[in-house]
C-alpha positions as CSV (number, residue, x, y, z in Angstrom):
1,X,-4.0,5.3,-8.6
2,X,-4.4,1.5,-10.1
3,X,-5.2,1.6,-13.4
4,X,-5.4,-2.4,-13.9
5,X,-4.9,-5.7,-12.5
6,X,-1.2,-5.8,-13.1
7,X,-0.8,-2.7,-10.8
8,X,-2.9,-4.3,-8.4
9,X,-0.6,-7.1,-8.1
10,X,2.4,-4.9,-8.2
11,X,0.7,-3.1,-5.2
12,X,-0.6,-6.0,-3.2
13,X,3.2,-7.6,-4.0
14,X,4.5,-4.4,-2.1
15,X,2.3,-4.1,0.6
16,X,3.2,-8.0,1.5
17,X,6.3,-6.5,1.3
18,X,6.2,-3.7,3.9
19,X,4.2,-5.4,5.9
20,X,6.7,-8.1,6.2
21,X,9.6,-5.6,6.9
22,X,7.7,-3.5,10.0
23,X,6.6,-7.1,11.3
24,X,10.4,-7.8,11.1
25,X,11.1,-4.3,12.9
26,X,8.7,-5.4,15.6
27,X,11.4,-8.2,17.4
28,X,14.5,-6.3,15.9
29,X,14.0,-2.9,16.5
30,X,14.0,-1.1,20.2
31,X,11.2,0.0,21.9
32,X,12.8,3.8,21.3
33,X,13.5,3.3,18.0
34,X,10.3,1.6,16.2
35,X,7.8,4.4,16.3
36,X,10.5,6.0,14.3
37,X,11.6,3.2,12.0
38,X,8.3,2.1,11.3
39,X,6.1,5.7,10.8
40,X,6.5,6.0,7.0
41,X,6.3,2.4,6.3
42,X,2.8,2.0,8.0
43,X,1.6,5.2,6.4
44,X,2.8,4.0,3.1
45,X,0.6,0.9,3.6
46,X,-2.3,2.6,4.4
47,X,-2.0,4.7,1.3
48,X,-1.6,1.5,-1.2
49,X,-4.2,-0.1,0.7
50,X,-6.7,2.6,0.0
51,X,-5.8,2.5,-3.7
52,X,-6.2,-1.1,-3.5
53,X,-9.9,-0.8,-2.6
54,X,-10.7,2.3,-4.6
55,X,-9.6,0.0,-7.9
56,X,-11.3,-3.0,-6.3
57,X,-14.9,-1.4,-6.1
58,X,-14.6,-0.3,-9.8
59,X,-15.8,-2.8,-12.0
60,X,-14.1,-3.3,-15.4
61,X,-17.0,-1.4,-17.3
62,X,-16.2,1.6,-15.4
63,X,-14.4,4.2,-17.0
64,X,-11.0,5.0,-15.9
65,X,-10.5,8.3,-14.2
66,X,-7.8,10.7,-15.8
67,X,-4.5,10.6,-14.0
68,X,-4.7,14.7,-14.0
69,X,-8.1,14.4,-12.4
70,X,-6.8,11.8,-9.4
């Protein structure tokens, strides 16, 4: 879970980052090899994306969920 716009940065910094790295594997990797190379990576993505837009649709006002109750 983001808990502020520092984190969100951090986050949107990484997912630049993976995304960069599977488009990489795309061209380097073999056919065989990229569902394998690639699985957790994309999956990773899609679980910092969500967080992404679950902080996004919070507005500041909101009050921050507990960690324990994520």
């Amino acid at each position: 879970m983001i808990h502020n716009d520092i984190e969100l940065k951090a986050t949107q910094e990484r997912i630049a980052r993976f995304e960069g790295w599977v488009a990489q594997f795309r061209v380097s990797v073999p056919k065989e090899n990229f569902h394998a190379m690639t699985e957790g990576y994309l999956a990773e993505i899609e679980k910092m994306h969500t967080e992404v837009m679950d902080y996004l649709r919070r507005h500041p006002s909101d009050a921050a969920v507990p960690a324990h109750a994520a």
